[in-house]
C-alpha positions in Angstrom: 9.9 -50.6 0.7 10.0 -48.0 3.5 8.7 -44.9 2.8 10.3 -41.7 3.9 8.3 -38.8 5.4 8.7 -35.5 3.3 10.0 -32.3 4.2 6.9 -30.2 3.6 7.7 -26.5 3.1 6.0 -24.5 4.8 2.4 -22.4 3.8 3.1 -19.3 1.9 1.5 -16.4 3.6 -0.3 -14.4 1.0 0.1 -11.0 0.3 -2.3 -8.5 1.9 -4.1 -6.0 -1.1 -2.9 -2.9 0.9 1.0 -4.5 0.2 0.0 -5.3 -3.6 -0.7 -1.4 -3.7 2.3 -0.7 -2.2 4.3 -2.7 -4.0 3.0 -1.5 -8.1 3.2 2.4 -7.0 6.8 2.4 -5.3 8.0 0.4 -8.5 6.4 2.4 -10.3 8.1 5.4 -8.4 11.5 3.2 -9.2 11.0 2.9 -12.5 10.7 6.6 -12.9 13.9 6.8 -11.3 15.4 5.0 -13.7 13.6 6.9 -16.6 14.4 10.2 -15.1 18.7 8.6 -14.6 18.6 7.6 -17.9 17.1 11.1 -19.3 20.3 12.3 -17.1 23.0 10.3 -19.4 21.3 11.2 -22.3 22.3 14.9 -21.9 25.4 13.8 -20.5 26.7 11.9 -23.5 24.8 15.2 -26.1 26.9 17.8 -23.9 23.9 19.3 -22.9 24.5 19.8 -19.0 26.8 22.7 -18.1 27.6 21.0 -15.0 28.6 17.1 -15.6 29.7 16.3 -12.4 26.2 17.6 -10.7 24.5 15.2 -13.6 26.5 12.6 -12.7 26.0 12.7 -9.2 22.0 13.1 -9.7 22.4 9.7 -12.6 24.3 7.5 -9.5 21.5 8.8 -6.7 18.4 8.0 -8.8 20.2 4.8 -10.0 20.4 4.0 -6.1 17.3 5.0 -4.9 15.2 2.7 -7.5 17.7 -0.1 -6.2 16.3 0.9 -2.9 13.1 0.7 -3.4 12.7 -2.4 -5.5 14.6 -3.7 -2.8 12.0 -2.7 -0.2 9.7 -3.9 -1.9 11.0 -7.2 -2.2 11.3 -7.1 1.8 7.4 -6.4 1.7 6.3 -8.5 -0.3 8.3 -11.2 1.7 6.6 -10.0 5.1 10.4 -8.3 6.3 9.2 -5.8 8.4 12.9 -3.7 7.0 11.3 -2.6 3.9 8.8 -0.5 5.7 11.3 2.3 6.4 12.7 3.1 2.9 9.3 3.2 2.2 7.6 5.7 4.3 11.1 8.0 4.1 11.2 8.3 0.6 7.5 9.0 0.4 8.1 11.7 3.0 10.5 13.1 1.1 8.4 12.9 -2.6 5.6 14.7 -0.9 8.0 17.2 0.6 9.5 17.7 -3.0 6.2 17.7 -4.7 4.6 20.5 -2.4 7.5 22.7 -3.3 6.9 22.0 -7.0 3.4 22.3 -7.0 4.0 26.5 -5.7 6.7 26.8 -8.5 6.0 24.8 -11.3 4.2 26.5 -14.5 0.7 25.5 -14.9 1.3 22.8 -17.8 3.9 20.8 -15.6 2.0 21.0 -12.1 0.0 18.0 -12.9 3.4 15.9 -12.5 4.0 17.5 -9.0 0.4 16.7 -8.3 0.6 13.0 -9.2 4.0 12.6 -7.1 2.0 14.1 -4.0 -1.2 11.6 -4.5 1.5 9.1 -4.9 3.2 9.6 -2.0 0.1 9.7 -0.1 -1.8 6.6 -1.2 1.8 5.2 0.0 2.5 6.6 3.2 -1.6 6.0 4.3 -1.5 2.1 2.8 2.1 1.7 4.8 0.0 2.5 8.3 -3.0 0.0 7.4 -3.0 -2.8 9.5 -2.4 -5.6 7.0 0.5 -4.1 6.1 1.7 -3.4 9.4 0.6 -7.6 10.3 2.0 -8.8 7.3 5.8 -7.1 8.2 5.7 -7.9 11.6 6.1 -12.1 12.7 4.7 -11.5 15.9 1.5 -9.7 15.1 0.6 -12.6 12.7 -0.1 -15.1 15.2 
């Protein structure tokens, strides 16, 4: 009998640390998202919004933005260098949000506008480390 070569697939690159970091907090930052959307129809369906078409609007955009990001993280992971930007915006934009909240929130609820900002910052410092910055980007691997 003659033997065919094999197709062999080639390596998977492993993940850099700094990108497993990324990758739990922005899902994490997703999933909250989704648990704040969810929140949203909740008082929808009780009647409990005065405005339901501001609700519903605020429901479809977190919906949207915890697609985005899972998404982005998927790109990550994968070493796509097109999940960097989502990232680093939305992170830019949660510290932006959570710096405002911090000067205006009472001080029970601060310590959520504190976490977002740590958040956002662990994020937005791992996204500029050089593994991650390697693993997203073909030609700086080799």
């Amino acid at each position: 009998m003659v033997s065919r070569p094999t197709a062999s697939a080639p390596a998977p690159v492993p993940v850099p640390r700094p990108v497993v970091l990324v990758g739990v907090l922005v899902l994490l930052e997703a999933a909250v998202c989704v648990l704040l959307a969810g929140w949203g129809v909740v008082d929808l369906v009780r009647g409990v919004t005065t405005a339901p078409g501001v609700a519903v609007f605020l429901v479809v955009a977190g919906l949207a933005v915890a697609a985005v990001l899972v998404a982005s993280v998927r790109a990550l992971r994968d070493g796509r260098r097109g999940g960097r930007a989502p990232v680093v915006t939305w992170q830019l934009l949660q510290a932006a949000t959570a710096l405002t909240l911090v000067r205006a929130l009472p001080a029970p609820a601060v310590w959520a506008a504190w976490a977002a900002l740590a958040v956002a910052v662990v994020v937005g410092v791992a996204m500029m480390t050089r593994p991650v910055v390697v693993h997203t980007v073909p030609q700086a691997r080799g």
